[in-house]
N, C-alpha and C positions, 0 to 999 in steps of 0.2 A: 504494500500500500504506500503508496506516496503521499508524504505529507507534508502541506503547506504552507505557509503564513503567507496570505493572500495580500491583503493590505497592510498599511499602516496603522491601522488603528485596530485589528490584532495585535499586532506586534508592541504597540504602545503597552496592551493591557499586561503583557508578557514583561515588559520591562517596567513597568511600574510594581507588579508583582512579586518580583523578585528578589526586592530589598527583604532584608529578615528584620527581626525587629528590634533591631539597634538600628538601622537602617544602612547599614555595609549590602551593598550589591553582592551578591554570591558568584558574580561571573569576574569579580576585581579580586579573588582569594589566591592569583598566582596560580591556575592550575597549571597540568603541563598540556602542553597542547602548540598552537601558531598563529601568528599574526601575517598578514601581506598589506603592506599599506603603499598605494601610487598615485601620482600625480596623471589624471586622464585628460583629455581633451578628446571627448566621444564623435563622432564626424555621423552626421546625417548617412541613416543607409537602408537602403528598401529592400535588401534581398528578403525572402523570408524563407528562413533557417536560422539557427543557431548562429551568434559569430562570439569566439572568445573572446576575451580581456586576458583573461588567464587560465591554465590549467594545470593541476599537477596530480601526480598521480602511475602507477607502473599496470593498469590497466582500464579500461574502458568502462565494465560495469561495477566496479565495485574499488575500494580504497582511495576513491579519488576527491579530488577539491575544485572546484570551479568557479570561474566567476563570467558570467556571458550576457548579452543580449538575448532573448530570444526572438523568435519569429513576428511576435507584434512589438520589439524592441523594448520589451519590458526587463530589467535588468536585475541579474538570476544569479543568487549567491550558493549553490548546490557541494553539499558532502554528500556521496555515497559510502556507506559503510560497509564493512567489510563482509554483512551479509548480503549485500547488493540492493538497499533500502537506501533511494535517494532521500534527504532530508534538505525543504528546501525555505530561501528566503525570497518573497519576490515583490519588488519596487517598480512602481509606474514610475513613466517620465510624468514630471508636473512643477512647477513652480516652486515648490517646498520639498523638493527632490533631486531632481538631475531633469537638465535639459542637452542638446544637442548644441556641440560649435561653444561649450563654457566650459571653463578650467574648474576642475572641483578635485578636493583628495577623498581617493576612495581607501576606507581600511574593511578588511575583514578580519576576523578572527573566530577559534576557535578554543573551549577546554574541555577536556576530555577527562572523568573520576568513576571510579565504581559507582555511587550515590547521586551524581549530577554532571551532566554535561550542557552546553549551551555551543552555539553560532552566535554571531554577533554584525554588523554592518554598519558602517558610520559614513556620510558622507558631511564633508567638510568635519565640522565641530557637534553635527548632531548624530544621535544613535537612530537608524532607521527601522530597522530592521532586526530582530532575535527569534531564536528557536532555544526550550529547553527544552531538554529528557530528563528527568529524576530515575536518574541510571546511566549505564555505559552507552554511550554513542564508541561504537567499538570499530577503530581501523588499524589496519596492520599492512603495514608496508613492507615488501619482500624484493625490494631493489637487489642487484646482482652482486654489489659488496658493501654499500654504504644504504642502510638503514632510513636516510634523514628524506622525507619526502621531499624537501625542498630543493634536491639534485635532479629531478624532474620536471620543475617547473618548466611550462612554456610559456611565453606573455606575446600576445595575435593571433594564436591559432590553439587546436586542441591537442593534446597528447597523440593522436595519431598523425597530426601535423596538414591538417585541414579546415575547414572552415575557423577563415578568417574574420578579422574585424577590422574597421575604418576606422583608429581614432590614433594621438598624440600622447604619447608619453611625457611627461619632464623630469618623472622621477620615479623608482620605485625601490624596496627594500622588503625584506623577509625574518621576520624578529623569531627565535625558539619559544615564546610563546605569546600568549596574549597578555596584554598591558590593563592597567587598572582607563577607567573611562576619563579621568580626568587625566593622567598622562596624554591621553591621544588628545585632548583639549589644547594641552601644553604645545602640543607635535604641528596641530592648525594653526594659532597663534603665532609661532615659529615662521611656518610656512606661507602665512598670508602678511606678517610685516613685512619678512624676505619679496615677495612679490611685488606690495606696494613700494620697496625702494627703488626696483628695474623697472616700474613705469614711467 
């Protein structure tokens, strides 16, 4: 079964809920797990199929990470787990979102524990997008000598090295896990003074 977070305001309920009740976010505990945070410039594109942003992953249907447009250019933050169960985040383009032809940072992230797992999606400084489990969101990566999924990554196209995507890079990096919510605050801030000085 495939499962979704269709909108945002899902996904709000999901991250509003999640604080415990000191109010510490359960997805800011340092699990172990990854971050991919880039600077996009998305480019206007009609095919309709898939086109990646990102993918990593050592096969097709299962252990993999994704970040993509899909066919109504709705943009698709998907872990398949290593039973071959996509779990997925999915963002419309919209004005409090992402639009085409503007520079925005995209971060994803994940953590992974016996007890709770979550996804997560930020663009610029705000949280868009979450999925939890209350249990293991379980992957296992079986790369040929190095373990670290992040040696598979692709950025434009998919792990089989196909459908592509139209957009601009200015930056991108891959952290060994996910950061607390207000670090990646600190990471935009950063990145949007930086910006405002080269205009």
């Amino acid at each position: 079964e495939q499962r979704i977070i269709a909108s945002i305001s899902d996904s709000l309920k999901q991250i509003s809920s999640s604080a415990s009740p000191d109010q510490v976010d359960k997805a800011d505990r340092g699990l172990p797990g990854l971050a991919f945070q880039a600077v996009f410039t998305i480019h206007t594109q009609t095919e309709k199929r898939d086109k990646y942003l990102m993918d990593m992953g050592d096969a097709l249907d299962r252990n993999r990470v994704s970040l993509y447009l899909d066919e109504n250019n709705d943009l698709i933050y998907r872990i398949i787990d290593d039973l071959g169960t996509p779990h997925i985040i999915r963002i419309s383009q919209g004005i409090n979102t992402f639009q085409p032809e503007a520079k925005y940072l995209f971060t994803i992230d994940y953590g992974l524990s016996p007890d709770y797992s979550f996804m997560r999606m930020f663009i610029n400084d705000k949280e868009v997008g979450r999925y939890e489990i209350q249990g293991w969101l379980k992957l296992v990566f079986r790369g040929p000598s190095d373990p670290d999924i992040s040696k598979t990554m692709l950025i434009g196209c998919d792990i089989s090295k196909h459908n592509f995507s139209k957009f601009t890079v200015a930056f991108s990096a891959i952290y060994k896990g996910p950061m607390a919510k207000q670090d990646y605050k600190k990471m935009f801030e950063i990145w949007a003074n930086y910006e405002q000085k080269i205009q």
